[in-house]
matplotlib code that plots the C-alpha trace (Angstrom):
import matplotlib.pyplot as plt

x = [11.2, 12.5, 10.6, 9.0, 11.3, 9.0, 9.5, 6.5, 3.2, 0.6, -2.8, -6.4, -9.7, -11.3, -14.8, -17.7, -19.7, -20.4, -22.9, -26.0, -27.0, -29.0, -32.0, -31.2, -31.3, -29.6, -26.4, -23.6, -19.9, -17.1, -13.0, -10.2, -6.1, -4.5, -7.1, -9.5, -9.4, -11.5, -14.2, -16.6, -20.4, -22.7, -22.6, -19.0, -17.8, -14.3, -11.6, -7.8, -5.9, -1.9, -1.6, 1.8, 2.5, 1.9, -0.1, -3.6, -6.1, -8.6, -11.8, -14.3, -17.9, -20.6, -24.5, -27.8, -31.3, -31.1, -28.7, -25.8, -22.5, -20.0, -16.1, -14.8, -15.9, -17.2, -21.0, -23.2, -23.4, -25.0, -24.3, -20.7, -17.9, -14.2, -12.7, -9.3, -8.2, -4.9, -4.0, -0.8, -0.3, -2.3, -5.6, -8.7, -11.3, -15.1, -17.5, -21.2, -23.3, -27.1, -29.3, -32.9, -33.8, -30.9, -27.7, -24.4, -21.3, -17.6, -14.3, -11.1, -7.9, -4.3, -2.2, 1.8, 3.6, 5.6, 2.1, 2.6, 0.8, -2.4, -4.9, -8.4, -10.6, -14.3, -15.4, -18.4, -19.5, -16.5, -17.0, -15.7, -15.5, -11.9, -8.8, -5.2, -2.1, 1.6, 2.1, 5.8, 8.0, 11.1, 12.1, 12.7, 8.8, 7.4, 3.7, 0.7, -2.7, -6.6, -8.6, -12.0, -14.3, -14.1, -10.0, -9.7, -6.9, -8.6, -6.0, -2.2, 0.9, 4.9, 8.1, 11.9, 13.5, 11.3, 9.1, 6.1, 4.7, 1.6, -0.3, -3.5, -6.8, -6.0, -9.2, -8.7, -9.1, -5.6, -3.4, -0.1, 2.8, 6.0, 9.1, 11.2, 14.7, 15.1, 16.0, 14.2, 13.2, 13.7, 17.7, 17.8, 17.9, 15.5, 12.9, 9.8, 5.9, 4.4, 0.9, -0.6, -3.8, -5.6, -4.2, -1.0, 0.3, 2.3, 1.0, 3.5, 6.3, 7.1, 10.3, 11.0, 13.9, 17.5, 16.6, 16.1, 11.8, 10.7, 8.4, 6.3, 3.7, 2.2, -1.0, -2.8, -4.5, -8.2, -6.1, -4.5, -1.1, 0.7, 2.4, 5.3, 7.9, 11.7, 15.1, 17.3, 21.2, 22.8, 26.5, 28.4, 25.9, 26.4, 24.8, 27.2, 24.3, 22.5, 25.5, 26.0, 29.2, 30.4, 30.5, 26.8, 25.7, 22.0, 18.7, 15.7, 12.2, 11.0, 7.7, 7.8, 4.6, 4.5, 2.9, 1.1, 3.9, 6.7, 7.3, 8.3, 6.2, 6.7, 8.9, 9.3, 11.9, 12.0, 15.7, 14.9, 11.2, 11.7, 14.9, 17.0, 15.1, 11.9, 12.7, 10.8, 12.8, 15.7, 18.8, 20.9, 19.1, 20.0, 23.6, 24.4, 23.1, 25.0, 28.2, 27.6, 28.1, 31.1, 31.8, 30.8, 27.3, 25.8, 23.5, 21.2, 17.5, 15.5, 12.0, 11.3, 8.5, 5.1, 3.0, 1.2, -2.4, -4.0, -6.0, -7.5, -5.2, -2.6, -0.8, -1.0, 2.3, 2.6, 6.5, 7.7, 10.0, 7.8]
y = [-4.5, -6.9, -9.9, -10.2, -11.9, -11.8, -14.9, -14.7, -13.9, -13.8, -13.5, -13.6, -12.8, -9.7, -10.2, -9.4, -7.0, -6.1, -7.8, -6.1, -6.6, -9.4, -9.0, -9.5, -13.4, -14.7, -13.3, -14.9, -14.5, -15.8, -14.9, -16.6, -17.1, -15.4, -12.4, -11.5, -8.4, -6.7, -8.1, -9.9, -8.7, -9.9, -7.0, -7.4, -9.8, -9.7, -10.6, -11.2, -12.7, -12.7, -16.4, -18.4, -21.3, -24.4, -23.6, -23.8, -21.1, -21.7, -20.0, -19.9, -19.9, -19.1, -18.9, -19.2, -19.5, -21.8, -19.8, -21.6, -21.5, -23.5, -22.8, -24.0, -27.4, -27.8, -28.9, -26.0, -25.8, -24.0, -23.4, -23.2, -24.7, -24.8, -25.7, -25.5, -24.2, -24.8, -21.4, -20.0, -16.7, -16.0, -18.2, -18.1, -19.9, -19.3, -19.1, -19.9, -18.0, -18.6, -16.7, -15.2, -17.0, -14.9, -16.4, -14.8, -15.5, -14.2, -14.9, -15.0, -14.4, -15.2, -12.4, -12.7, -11.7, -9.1, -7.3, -3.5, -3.0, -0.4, 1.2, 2.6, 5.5, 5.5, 9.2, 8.8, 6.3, 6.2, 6.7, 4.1, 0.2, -0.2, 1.1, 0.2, 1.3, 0.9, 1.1, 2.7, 0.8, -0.9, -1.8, -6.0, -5.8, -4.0, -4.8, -3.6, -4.0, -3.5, -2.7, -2.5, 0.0, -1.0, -1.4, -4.8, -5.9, -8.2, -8.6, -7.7, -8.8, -8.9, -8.1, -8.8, -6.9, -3.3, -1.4, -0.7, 2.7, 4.4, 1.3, 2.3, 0.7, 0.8, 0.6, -3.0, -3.8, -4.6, -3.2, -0.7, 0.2, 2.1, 0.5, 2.7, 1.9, 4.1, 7.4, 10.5, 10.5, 8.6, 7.7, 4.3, 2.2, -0.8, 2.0, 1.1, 0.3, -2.9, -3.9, -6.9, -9.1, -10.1, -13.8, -11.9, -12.7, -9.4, -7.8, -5.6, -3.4, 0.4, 2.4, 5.2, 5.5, 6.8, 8.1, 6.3, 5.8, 7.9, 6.3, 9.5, 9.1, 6.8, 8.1, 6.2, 8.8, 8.3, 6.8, 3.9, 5.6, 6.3, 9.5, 8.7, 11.0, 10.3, 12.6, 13.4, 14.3, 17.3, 17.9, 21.3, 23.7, 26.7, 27.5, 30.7, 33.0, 31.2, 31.4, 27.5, 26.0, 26.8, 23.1, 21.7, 18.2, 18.8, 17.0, 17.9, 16.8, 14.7, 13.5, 10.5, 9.3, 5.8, 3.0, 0.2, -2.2, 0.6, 2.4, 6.3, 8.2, 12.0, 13.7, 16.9, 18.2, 20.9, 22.4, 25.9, 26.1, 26.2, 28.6, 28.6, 31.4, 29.8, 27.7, 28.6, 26.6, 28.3, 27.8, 28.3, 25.1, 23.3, 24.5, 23.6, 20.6, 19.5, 20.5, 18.1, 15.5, 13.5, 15.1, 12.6, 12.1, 16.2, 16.8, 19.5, 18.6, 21.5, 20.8, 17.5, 16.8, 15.2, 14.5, 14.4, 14.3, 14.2, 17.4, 17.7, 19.1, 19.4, 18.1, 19.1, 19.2, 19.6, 19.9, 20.9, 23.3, 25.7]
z = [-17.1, -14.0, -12.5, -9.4, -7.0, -3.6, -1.8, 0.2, -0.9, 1.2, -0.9, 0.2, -1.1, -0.9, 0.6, -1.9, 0.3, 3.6, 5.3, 7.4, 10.9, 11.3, 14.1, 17.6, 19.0, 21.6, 22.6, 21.0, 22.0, 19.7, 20.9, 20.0, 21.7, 20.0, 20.1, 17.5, 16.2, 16.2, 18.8, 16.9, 16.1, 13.6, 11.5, 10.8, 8.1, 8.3, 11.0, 11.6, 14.1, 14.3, 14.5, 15.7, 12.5, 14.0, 16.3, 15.9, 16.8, 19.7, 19.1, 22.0, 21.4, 23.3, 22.0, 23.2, 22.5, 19.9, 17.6, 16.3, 15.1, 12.8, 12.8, 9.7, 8.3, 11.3, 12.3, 13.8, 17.6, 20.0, 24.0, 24.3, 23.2, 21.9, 18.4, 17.2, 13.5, 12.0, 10.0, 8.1, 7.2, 4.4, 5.0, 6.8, 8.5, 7.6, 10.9, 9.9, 12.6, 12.7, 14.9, 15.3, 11.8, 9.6, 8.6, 7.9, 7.4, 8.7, 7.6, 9.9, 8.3, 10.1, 9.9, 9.9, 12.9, 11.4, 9.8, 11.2, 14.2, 13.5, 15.2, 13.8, 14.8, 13.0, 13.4, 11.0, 8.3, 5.9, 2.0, 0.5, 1.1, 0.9, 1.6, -0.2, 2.6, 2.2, 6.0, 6.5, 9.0, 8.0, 4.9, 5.4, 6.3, 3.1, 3.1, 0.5, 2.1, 1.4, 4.6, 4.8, 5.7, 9.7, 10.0, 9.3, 6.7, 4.0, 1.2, 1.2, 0.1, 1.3, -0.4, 1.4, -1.0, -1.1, 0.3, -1.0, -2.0, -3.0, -3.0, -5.5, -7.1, -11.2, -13.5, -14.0, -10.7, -10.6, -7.2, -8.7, -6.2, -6.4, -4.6, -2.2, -0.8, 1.5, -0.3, 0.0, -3.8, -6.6, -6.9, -7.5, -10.5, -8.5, -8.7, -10.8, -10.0, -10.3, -11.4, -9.5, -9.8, -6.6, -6.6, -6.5, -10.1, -11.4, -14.4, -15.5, -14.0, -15.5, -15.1, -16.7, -19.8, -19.0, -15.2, -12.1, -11.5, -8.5, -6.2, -5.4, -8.0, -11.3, -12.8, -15.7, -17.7, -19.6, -23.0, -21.3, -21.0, -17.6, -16.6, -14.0, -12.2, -11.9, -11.7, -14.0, -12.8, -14.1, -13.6, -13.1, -12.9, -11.3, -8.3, -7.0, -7.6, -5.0, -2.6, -4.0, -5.8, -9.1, -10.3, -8.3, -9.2, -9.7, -10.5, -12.4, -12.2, -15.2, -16.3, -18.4, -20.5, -20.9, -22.8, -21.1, -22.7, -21.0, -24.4, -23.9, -25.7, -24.1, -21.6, -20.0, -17.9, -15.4, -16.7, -18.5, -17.2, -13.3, -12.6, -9.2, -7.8, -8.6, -5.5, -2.3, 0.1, 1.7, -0.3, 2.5, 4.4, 1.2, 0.5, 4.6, 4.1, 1.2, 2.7, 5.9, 3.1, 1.0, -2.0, -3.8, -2.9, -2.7, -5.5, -4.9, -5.5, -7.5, -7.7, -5.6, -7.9, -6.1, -7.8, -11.1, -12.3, -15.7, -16.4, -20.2, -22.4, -19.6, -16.3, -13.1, -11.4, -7.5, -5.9, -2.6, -3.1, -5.7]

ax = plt.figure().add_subplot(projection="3d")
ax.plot(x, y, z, "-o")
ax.set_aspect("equal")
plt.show()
């Protein structure tokens, strides 16, 4: 197992539940330089802005008819006015808004200035209350976040070194992501998925035994135990009756079951299940692809496994090229 070596990690607390609309009062108007996002209203707990460090953030406040706000540790006000909060990436600053007899309360969070850019597009009333994303941009900005139900990042973390992957909700609560260096599957030996708690502390980190950890997909099954994917090379096979060489450097899809403490416990691989003619895809993409490469780095990928999901007795297995 390796040790978590992000330098910066930026941890916040996931709000407990979204608050309802209060009753109308008096309009109140709350913005902020730089911008809030997204515009506030009382129904909405949860905001960000992508503040500059060391410089503070100006919110403007503007409320009437005796309703009243507080920024921070502030004292409630009412008509308008200015205050200034001084945020790093990673905290937040609590507004207390009172109005028309009902109190709520809203969080501001200051977002780094390299978190991906996003927009959001609320069709209908979503399903769920949060949302873990592993927004894909480049690698040096590899962020894991928790949005809520209206677009707003609550909770998310950074790593220098990787990007995160399949960022999902484990039934401990904890947050599990694979990390991806830029291959198309699972190739390199820094491969593996890490287990977090909320305040960021790692729990555990899982690689498979004897073949790199693919990042495509970790599933924890209803005994405890976790069913990953990886790769497993295969040197000189021959590929001629696929119009391929005589000597191919191939790899297989593996499924690796795995103890919570990273123990193997059972494998299967797809060599002498999954033949070459099994394979959907056009060899002759594959093969011309290959051949636009060194020698030394073809290897013709088989199955391209997906995915992997408990199912009784069994396992379902998705793949692109079947």
């Amino acid at each position: 197992m390796t040790s978590l070596r992000l330098p910066a990690v930026l941890v916040v607390a996931i709000a407990a539940a979204l608050l309802a609309p209060a009753p109308a009062g008096g309009a109140i108007s709350i913005t902020t330089n730089p911008g809030l996002k997204p515009r506030f209203d009382r129904g909405s707990p949860d905001y960000v802005v992508r503040c500059n460090p060391g410089t503070p953030v100006r919110f403007a406040v503007s409320a009437s008819d005796g309703d009243t706000v507080a920024v921070g540790n502030g004292a409630k006000r009412g008509g308008d006015f200015t205050a200034d909060a001084s945020l790093e990436p990673g905290a937040a600053v609590e507004l207390r808004v009172s109005s028309a007899g009902r109190s709520s309360t809203h969080h501001v969070r200051c977002l780094p200035l390299d978190f991906p850019t996003w927009t959001v597009h609320r069709h209908r009333k979503p399903q769920s209350q949060w949302y873990v994303l592993t927004p894909v941009g480049r690698y040096s900005a590899g962020y894991v976040a928790v949005f809520d139900a209206r677009g707003v990042p609550v909770w998310w973390m950074h790593s220098s070194w990787y990007a995160p992957w399949d960022g999902k909700l484990m039934r401990s609560g904890n947050l599990m992501w694979s990390r991806i260096f830029g291959t198309d599957f699972g190739l390199d030996p820094r491969g593996g998925w890490e287990e977090h708690r909320l305040d960021g502390r790692i729990v555990r980190t899982l690689q498979t035994k004897g073949t790199p950890t693919d990042f495509h997909d970790l599933e924890q099954e209803p005994n405890g135990k976790y069913l990953l994917d990886s790769y497993r090379r295969r040197l000189n096979v021959d590929l001629s009756s696929v119009g391929g060489p005589k000597h191919a450097t191939v790899v297989d899809a593996e499924i690796q079951e795995l103890t919570p403490e990273g123990k193997l416990v059972w494998r299967w691989n797809s060599k002498n299940h999954i033949g070459l003619r099994d394979r959907t895809w056009s060899w002759a993409g594959a093969i011309r692809e290959q051949r636009r490469k060194p020698p030394a780095e073809r290897r013709y990928d088989l199955v391209h496994i997906n995915s992997v999901e408990p199912d009784g007795n069994g396992i379902i297995v998705s793949a692109r090229f079947l």
